[in-house]
Structures are given as C-alpha cells and as structure tokens.
N, C-alpha and C positions, 0 to 999 in steps of 0.2 A: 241655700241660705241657712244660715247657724240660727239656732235663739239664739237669749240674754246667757242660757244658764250653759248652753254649753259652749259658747261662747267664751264663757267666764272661767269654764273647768279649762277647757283649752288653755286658756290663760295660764292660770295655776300652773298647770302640769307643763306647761315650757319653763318654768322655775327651776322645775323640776333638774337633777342631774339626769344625761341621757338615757345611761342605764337604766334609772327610772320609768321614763318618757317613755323607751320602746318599750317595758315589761307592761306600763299601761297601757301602750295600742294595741301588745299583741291582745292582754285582757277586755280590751272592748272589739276589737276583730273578732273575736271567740264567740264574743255573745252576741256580735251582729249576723254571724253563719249560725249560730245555734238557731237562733227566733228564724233565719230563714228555712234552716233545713226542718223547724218544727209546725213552718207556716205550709209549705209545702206538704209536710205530711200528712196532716189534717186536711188541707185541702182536697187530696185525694181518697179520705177514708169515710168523706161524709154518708155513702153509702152503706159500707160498712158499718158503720156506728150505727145508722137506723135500723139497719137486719138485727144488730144484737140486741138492739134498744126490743123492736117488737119480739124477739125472742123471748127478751129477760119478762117483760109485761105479761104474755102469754104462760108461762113459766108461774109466774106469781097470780096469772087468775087459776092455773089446775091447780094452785095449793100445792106446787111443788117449793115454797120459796120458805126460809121461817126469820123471823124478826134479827138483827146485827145482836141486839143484845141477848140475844138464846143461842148463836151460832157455836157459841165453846161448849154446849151441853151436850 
C-alpha cells in the first residue's frame, strides 16, 4: 500500500515524459539497494563497532587520545 505522498509523486512523475519517468525509477531503485545494502552492513558490523568503540574508550582513559581541536598541533 502506497501513502498520500508517494502516491501523489507517482502521480506527478507519470506526467512526466518517459525518458523522465525511467531516469526517476532508475534514481529511486539506486537509493532503495543503497539503504538495503547499508542496512545490511550495519547489521552485521554491530560487533565490530563495540570492539572499536571499547578500544577507542580504553585508548582515551591511558591518555593516549588528545582533544579534535588540538589534533593539527
């Protein structure tokens, strides 16, 4: 089931001339495999992301870390 809004772009975009029409499906295919292949990815790096997460914490209690705004000194 569509919303109102996309609904309503659908609309629009059959106005549209076709060559238009496909260059805007292929533009929303694009970014419906992006968000999946970035949901995907994520989904499998949650563990990874906590290793480096307590890395980076541990890192920053030896006082190995120093402030963003000193980092060019």
């Amino acid at each position: 089931m569509l919303t109102r809004l996309l609904e309503k772009a659908f609309h629009e975009a059959a106005k549209l001339p076709a060559e238009e029409q496909d260059a805007l499906a292929e533009r929303i295919l694009a970014e419906i495999e992006s968000e999946q292949r970035w949901d995907e990815l994520m989904a499998g790096s949650q563990d990874l992301l906590e290793q480096w997460a307590k890395e980076a914490l541990a890192e920053h209690r030896a006082g190995k870390t120093i402030p963003v705004d000193r980092a060019d000194r």
